[in-house]
C-alpha positions in Angstrom: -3.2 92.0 -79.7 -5.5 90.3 -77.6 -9.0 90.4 -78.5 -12.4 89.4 -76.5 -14.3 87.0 -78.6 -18.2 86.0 -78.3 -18.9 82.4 -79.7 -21.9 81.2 -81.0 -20.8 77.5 -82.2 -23.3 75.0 -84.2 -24.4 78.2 -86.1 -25.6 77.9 -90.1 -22.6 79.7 -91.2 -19.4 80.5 -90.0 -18.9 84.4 -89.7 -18.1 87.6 -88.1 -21.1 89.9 -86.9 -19.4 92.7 -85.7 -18.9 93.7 -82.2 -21.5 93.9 -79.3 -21.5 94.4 -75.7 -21.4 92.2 -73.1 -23.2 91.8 -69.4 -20.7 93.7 -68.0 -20.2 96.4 -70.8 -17.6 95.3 -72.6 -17.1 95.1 -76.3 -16.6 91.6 -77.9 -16.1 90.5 -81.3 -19.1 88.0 -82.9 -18.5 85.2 -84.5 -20.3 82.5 -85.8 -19.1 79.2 -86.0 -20.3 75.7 -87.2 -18.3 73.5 -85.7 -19.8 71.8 -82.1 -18.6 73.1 -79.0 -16.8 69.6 -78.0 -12.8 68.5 -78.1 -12.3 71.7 -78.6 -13.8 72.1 -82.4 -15.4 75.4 -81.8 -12.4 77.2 -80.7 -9.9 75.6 -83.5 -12.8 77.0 -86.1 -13.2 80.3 -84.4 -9.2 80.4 -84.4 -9.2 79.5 -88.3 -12.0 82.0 -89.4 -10.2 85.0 -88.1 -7.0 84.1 -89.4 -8.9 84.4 -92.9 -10.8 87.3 -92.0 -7.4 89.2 -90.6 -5.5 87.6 -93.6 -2.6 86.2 -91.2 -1.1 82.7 -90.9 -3.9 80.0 -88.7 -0.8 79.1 -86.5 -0.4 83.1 -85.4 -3.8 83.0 -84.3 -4.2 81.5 -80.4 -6.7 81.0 -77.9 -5.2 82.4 -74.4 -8.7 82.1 -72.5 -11.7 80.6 -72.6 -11.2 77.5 -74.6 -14.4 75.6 -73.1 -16.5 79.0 -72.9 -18.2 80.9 -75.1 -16.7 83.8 -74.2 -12.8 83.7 -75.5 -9.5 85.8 -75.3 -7.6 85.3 -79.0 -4.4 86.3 -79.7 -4.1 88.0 -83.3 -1.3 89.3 -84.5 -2.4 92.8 -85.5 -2.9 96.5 -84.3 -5.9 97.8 -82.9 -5.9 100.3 -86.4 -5.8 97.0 -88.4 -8.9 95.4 -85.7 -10.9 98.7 -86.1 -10.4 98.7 -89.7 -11.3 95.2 -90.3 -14.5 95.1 -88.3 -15.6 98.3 -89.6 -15.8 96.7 -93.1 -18.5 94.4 -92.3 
């Protein structure tokens, strides 16, 4: 499933908030990342973090927009049940 990811890179920790709401009223998923925003860093952390926090393999997880914005489209291999479920826990 394709979910909308917020990115705040060079952060103190690397995490996921939870979801908020866009400019435009859309829900996005927060996460936190340490890694810079250059070559592409932020992304391949954001991309690592929630394969560990959805517990699936790092390769299944892909960025399919956004890879020099803060604002990404990640492919995760899971339902929106297992999504809801997940972020709910936080």
């Amino acid at each position: 499933m394709r979910v909308a990811v917020a990115v705040t890179p060079k952060s103190g920790k690397d995490a996921v908030m939870g979801w908020v709401v866009d400019a435009n009223g859309e829900r996005e998923l927060s996460v936190k990342v340490t890694a810079a925003p250059e070559k592409g860093k932020a992304t391949k952390a954001v991309c690592k973090l929630l394969a560990a926090f959805f517990d699936v393999p790092k390769s299944s997880v892909e960025c399919v927009r956004g890879d020099l914005s803060r604002h990404k489209m990640i492919e995760i291999p899971i339902s929106q049940e297992q999504l809801e479920e997940a972020v709910a826990q936080l």
